[in-house]
Each structure stands twice: as C-alpha cells, then as structure tokens.
C-alpha positions in Angstrom: 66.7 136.1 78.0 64.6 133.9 80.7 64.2 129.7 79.2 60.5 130.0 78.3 61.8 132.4 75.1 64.3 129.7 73.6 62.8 128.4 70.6 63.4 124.7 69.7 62.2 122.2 67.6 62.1 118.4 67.0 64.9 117.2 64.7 65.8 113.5 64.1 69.9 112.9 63.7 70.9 110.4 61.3 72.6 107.3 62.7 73.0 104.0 61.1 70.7 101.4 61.5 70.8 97.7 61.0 68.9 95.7 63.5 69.4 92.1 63.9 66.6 89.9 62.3 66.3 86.9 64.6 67.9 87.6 67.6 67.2 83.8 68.9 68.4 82.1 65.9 71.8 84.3 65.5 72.2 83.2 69.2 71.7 79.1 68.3 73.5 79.8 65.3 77.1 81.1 66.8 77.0 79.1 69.7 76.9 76.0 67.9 80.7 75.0 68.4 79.6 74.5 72.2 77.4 71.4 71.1 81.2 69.9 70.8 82.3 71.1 74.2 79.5 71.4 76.9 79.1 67.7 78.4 75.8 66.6 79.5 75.3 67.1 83.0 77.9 69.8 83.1 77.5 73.1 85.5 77.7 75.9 83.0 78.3 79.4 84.4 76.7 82.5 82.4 78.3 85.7 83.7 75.9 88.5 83.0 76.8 92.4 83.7 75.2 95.5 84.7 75.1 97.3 81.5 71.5 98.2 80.1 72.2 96.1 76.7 69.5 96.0 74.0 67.4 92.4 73.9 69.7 91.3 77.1 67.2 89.5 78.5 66.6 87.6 75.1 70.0 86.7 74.2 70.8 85.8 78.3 67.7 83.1 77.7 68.5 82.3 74.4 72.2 81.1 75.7 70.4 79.2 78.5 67.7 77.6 76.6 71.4 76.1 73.9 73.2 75.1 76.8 70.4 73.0 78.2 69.2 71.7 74.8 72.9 70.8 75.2 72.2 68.8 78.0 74.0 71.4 80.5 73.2 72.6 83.8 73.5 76.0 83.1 73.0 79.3 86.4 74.0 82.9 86.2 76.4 85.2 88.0 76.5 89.1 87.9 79.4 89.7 86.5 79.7 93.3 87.4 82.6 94.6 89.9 81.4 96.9 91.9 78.2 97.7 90.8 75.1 97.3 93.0 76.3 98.9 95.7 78.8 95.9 95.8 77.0 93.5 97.3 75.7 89.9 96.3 71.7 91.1 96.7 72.3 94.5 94.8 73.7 93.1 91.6 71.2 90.1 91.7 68.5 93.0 91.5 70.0 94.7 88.5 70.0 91.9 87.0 66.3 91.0 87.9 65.6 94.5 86.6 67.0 94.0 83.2 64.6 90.4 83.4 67.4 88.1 84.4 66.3 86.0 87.0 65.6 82.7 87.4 61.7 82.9 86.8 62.2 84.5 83.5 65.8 82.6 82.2 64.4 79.2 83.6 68.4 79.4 85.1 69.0 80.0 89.1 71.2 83.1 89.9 74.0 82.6 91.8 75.6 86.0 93.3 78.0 86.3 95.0 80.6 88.7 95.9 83.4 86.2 97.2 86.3 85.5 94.6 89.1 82.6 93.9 92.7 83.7 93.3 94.0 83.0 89.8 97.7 83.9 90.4 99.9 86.8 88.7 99.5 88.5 85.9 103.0 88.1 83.6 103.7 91.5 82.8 106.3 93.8 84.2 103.8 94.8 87.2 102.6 91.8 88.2 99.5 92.1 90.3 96.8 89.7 91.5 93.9 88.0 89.4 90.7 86.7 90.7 87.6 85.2 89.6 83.9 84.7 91.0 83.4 81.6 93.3 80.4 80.5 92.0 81.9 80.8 88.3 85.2 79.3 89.3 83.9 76.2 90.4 82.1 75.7 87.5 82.3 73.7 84.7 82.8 76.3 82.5 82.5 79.9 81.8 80.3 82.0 79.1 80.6 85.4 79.2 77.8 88.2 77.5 78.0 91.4 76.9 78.1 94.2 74.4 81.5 95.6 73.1 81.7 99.5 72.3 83.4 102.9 73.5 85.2 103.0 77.2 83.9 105.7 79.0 87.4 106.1 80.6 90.3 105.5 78.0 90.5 104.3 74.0 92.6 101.2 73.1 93.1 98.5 71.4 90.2 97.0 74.1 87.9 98.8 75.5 84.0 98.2 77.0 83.6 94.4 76.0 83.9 91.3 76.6 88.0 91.3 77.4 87.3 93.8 80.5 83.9 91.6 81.5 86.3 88.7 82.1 88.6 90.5 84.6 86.5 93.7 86.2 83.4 91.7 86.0 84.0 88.4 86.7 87.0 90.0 89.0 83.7 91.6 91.3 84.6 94.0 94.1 87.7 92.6 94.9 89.4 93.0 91.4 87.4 96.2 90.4 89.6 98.0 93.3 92.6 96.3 92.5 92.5 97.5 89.2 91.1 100.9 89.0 94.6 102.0 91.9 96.3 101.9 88.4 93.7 104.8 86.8 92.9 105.2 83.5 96.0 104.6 81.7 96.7 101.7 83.8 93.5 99.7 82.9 94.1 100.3 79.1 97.6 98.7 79.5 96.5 96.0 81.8 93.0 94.7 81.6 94.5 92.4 78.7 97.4 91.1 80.8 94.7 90.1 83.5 92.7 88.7 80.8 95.3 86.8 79.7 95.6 85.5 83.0 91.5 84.4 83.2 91.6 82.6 79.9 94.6 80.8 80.8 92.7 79.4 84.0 90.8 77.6 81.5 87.6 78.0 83.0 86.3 80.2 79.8 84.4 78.0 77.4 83.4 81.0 75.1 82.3 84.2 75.3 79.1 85.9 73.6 80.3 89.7 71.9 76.8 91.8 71.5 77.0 94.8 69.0 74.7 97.9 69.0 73.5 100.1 66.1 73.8 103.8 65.9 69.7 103.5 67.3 70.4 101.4 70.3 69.4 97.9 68.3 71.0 94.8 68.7 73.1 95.0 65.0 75.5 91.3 65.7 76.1 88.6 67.9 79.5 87.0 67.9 80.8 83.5 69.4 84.2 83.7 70.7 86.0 80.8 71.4 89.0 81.4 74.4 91.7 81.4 71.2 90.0 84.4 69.6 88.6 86.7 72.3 90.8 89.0 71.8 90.7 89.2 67.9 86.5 89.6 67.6 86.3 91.6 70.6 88.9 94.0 69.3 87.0 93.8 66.0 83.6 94.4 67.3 85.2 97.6 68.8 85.7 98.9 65.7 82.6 98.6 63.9 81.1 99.3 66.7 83.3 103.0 67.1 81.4 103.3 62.9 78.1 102.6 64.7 77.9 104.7 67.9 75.1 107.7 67.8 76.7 111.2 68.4 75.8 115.0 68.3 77.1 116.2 65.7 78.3 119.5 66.9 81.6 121.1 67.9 79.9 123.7 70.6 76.7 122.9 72.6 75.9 126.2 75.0 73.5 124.4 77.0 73.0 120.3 76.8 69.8 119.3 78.7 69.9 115.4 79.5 66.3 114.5 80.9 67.9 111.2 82.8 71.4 109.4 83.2 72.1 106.2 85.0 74.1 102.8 85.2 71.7 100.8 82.6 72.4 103.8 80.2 76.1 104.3 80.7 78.7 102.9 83.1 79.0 106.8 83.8 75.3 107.7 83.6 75.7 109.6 80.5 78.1 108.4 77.7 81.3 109.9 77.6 82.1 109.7 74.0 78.3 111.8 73.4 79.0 114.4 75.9 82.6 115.1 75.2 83.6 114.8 78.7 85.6 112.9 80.1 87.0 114.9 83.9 89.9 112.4 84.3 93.4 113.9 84.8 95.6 113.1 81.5 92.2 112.5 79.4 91.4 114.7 76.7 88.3 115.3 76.0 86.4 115.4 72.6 83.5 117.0 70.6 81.3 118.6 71.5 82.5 121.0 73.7 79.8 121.8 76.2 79.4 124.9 78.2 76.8 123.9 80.7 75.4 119.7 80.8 72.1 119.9 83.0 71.1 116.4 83.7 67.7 116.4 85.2 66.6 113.0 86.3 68.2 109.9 87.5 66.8 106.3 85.9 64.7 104.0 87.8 66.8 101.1 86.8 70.1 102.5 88.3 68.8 101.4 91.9 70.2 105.5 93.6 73.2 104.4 91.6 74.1 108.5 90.8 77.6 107.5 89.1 78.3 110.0 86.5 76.6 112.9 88.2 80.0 114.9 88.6 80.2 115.1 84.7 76.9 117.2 84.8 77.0 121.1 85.7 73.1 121.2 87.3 71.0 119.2 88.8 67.2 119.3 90.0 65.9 118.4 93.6 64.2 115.6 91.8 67.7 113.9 91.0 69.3 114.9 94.1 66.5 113.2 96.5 66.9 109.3 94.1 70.5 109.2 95.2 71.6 106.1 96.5 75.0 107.0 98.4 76.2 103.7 99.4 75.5 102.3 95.9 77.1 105.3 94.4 79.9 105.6 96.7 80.7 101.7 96.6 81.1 102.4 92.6 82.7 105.7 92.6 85.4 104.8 95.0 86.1 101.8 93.4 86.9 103.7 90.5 89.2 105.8 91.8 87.5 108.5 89.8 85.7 111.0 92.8 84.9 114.1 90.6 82.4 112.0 88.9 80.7 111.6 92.3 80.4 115.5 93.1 76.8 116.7 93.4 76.3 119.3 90.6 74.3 122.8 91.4 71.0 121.6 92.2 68.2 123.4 91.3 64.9 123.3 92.6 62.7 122.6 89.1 63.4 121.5 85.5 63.1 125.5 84.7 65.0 126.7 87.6 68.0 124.9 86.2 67.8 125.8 82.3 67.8 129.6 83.8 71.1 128.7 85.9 72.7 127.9 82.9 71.8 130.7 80.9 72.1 132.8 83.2 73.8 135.8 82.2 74.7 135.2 79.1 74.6 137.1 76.1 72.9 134.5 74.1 69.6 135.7 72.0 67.2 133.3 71.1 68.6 133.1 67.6 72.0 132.3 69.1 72.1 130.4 71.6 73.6 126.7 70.7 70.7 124.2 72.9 70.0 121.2 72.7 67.8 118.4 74.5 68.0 114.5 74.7 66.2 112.0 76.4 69.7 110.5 77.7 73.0 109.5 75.7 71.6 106.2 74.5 68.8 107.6 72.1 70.0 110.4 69.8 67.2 109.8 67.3 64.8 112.2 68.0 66.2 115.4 69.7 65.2 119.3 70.4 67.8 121.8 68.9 67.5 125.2 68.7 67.6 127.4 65.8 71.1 127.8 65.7 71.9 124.1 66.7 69.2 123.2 63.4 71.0 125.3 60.9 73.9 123.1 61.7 72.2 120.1 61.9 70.8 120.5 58.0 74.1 122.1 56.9 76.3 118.9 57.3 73.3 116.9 56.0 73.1 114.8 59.3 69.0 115.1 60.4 65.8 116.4 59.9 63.6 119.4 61.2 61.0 117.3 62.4 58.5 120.0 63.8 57.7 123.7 64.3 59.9 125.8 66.8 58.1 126.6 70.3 59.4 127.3 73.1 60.7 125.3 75.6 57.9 124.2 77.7 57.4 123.6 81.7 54.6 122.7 83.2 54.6 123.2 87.3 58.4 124.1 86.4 59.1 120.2 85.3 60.1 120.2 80.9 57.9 118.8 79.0 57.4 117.7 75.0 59.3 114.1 74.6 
C-alpha cells in the first residue's frame, strides 16, 4: 500500500461550544473590584505570556483601556520564562505577534529578562523565588492568561494563572530553577513559589481566560490575590470538561500539518496526542503508532519545542528551526527528548510513506487521521476505519466523500 491509495474523508468531531458574548464587557465587568484598589497615577504592570490564547489581544487592551479609565498608568511585561529564545527582544516580538504592543494596546512594553529576589519558598525544600524587574517595581501586578491541561504533569494546578505568577513572571532565571526539579517537582512546587509571589504583595489580581472545546474564549474570571488559587483550580476543571480530543484509543498514522509555541507550550498538545516522553509520565489515549508533524508555525519565531514528540518530519519543518530559540526553551526544561529532530523526510508524501511503510495495513484498515494542529479538532480527515469509529460512539459527522489523500508537487493538500 503506497499513501495516494488511503481513502479519507472530512468528518467534523463534536466538542462543546459556548463562546463568550462580549468579550469587552465580561472584561469591564470582572475587573470592576480594581476601581477600589488601582490609585490614580499608579504604575500598573500587565504580565502577558507566550501562549497563542483566543481574543488575547482583546482582552490584554480591554484590561488596559479599565485600568486607565481608572486613572492608572498601566505597561506590559512578557511574562514567559524562557520563551523567545530567552531574551528581552525575543519575547517582546511574540508578544507583538499575538498584537500586544504598544501601538495596538495604547500601553508601552517593558521586557526585560532581569529579575528581583523574593526570598524562600516555606516548604520542606526551600529554594529561591524571583520576580520581573520592571513588574517588581511596579505599583501593582495583573496577571492574564488562560487556565487548562499541563502539557507535563496533572494536579491540583496546572497551565494557568498560579504557574504564570512564578515560571512567567519568574522569566529565565526562575524557569531553570524550577524545571532541575522535573515534572513531579513542579506539580508539588509551583504553588509553594506562588505562595511566595502573592505574599510579596505586589499582585493586585489576576485575569483566568477559559477556552471552549472549539478554541473560543468560553469565560473570563477576576481573581483577587485571596482566591487565586480557588478560581484557578476551578477554571482547571471545567476547562479539563471543555478540552477538544480525538476520540480514539489507536491512531496508526496521526498527520499534524503544523505545531508550535502559540499552539502548545510543546508544539502539539500533549493531552490530544497521548504523548507525553517524560520519564515517570504515563501517557494516555490515543495511542499513536507513528505522529508526522509536517510544518512548524510562523508565529513560534524557529521555536521547534515539541518536535521530539513527533516520529517524522519534512525538510520544510527542519529548515524553520530556530536552534538558539529552541534550545534556550528546551534546556530550560530539562526535558531534551522533546528537542530531538524526528526522521525528516524530503516532502509531505515522502513522510506519510515512511510511516506506513511496511505495514500490513489495507486501505480499509488502516487507523489515519489528519489535523490541522492540536488546537482545532473540528474539522478533521479520518479514514474509513477511523469514521466507523467516529459514528459508532456518536461523537462527529462524515462531512464529505472518501478520496484519497492528495499531494500536489509531493506537499498534502485538501484543508
């Protein structure tokens, strides 16, 4: 069996949706109990991450445009570790490429990658907490960004606004710090560092954004310091109802037409591939037997984090690589199989035969399936085998007529 004789066709998988109305007038709405806190004239720090969040770019302005109605003086600092190549300029241009910057905000971005010391953590392994310069000597701290899945571990906190406060607003230096402690360690201790951040008093709030199963902005939640931990640990949850997923327990061959940082922290979702490649992680559904990720996004600036999850690769990926930017990240992490260069094929259709190569699939048998990345799971091409499943737990919709799969001067086409 060569690629151009596996039939698949366009199927939609259900997820919830439930997209916020007014986005603008949630955002005035919850932040209201800052009226009673932000003092005219005060210098109000908005700490902004790397993440490609829906409407970020809206809600960022929308928190601007309050705190100066307020009277404030609000700016914004990347509040993203080690992202960016770790550097002050790199994460000021993710942010300008997400449409935070000073033109579009009407707020000056300050980044920086230089950090004040907090003091230590009280826990039984105390180690060091730090925070941004430029927020630090603020007059106070808000904090955006969207709460869902880790990519790394599951716990009580996760991807949200408790880790923002001490691996984002932490930068460089903290990111290191705290990824020596792998996996298990930053479950157990992001929340003893946050502890420490809040108690610095510098946090006036924080700003908890939750998705939909369709990538749409669903909530937007005020936290006050005294309850960070409770809405961010509840936004987890409903957001763990929420998330998009294949519903499948075996995927032969996943094709993923692009990964990168403003899709996934690791490029391609964890929690939708079922792969997770740390040591003492287990991994979930579904159980993939070849990824093949074929493209890396424009907006992850060479930023190739995540690769290493992925079986095969194209030339096409392999030559947007940033190195620095993706080393800078991946050794921060701690985590260097995610930084291994998969197989790289030459084309798109080079690659799909690498992984079915020799096989004893049939057309009717093999289990494929194609997304556009691991943040849109609406619209998707399955195979017939993959379909049958699909319609047999009720979860999608054929949407089309099988063809086959489709190259054109060896690069896939049909999204």
């Amino acid at each position: 069996m060569n690629a151009n004789e596996i039939m698949v066709c366009k199927a939609s998988i259900r997820h919830e949706s439930c997209p916020l109305a007014d986005i603008r007038g949630k955002v005035k709405e919850i932040c209201s109990p800052l009226g009673k806190t932000v003092r005219p004239g005060s210098r109000i720090a908005v700490a902004v991450g790397s993440r490609g969040v829906a409407n970020i770019d809206i809600i960022v302005k929308a928190v601007v445009d309050f705190l100066k109605e307020a009277g404030a003086l609000p700016f914004v600092v990347p509040a993203m570790g080690s992202h960016g190549g770790a550097t002050a300029k790199g994460q000021a241009e993710l942010l300008a490429g997400y449409g935070i910057s000073e033109s579009e905000t009407g707020a000056e971005v300050l980044s920086s990658m230089d950090v004040e010391y907090l003091g230590e953590t009280d826990s039984e392994e105390p180690f060091s907490v730090y925070m941004d310069k430029n927020a630090f000597h603020s007059d106070g701290v808000i904090a955006i960004n969207r709460v869902k899945s880790h990519t790394d571990y599951h716990g009580e906190h996760e991807s949200g606004i408790v880790k923002m406060l001490v691996i984002g607003l932490g930068k460089h230096k903290q990111a290191v710090l705290m990824h020596r402690f792998g996996a298990e360690g930053l479950r157990r201790l992001i929340p003893k560092a946050a502890e420490k951040v809040i108690g610095s008093k510098k946090i006036i709030g924080c700003v908890g954004i939750l998705e939909d199963g369709l990538d749409n902005t669903a909530d937007i939640v005020f936290a006050p310091p005294d309850r960070i931990f409770e809405v961010d640990g509840e936004l987890l949850a409903r957001s763990k109802e929420l998330m998009a997923k294949l519903p499948f327990e075996r995927i032969d061959t996943l094709i993923v037409d692009s990964m990168g940082k403003n899709i996934s922290g690791t490029g391609m979702d964890t929690n939708v591939i079922g792969r997770i490649r740390i040591k003492g992680q287990q991994d979930a559904p579904p159980d993939c037997g070849f990824i093949v990720v074929l493209d890396l996004t424009a907006q992850s600036h060479g930023n190739a984090t995540g690769m290493g999850l992925a079986d095969i690769t194209t030339r096409r990926f392999e030559k947007k690589i940033d190195r620095n930017a993706t080393n800078a990240n991946i050794i921060t992490s701690g985590f260097l199989s995610r930084g291994f260069l998969p197989v790289v094929a030459e084309t798109d259709l080079e690659a799909v035969e690498i992984a079915i190569n020799g096989k004893s699939y049939t057309p009717q048998s093999i289990k494929l399936a194609r997304i556009r990345d691991t943040l849109h799971l609406d619209e998707v091409y399955l195979s017939k085998a993959l379909l049958l499943e699909l319609l047999e737990k009720k979860k999608g919709e054929q949407l089309s007529e099988f063809m086959p799969l489709s190259f054109v001067n060896g690069e896939i086409s049909g999204f």
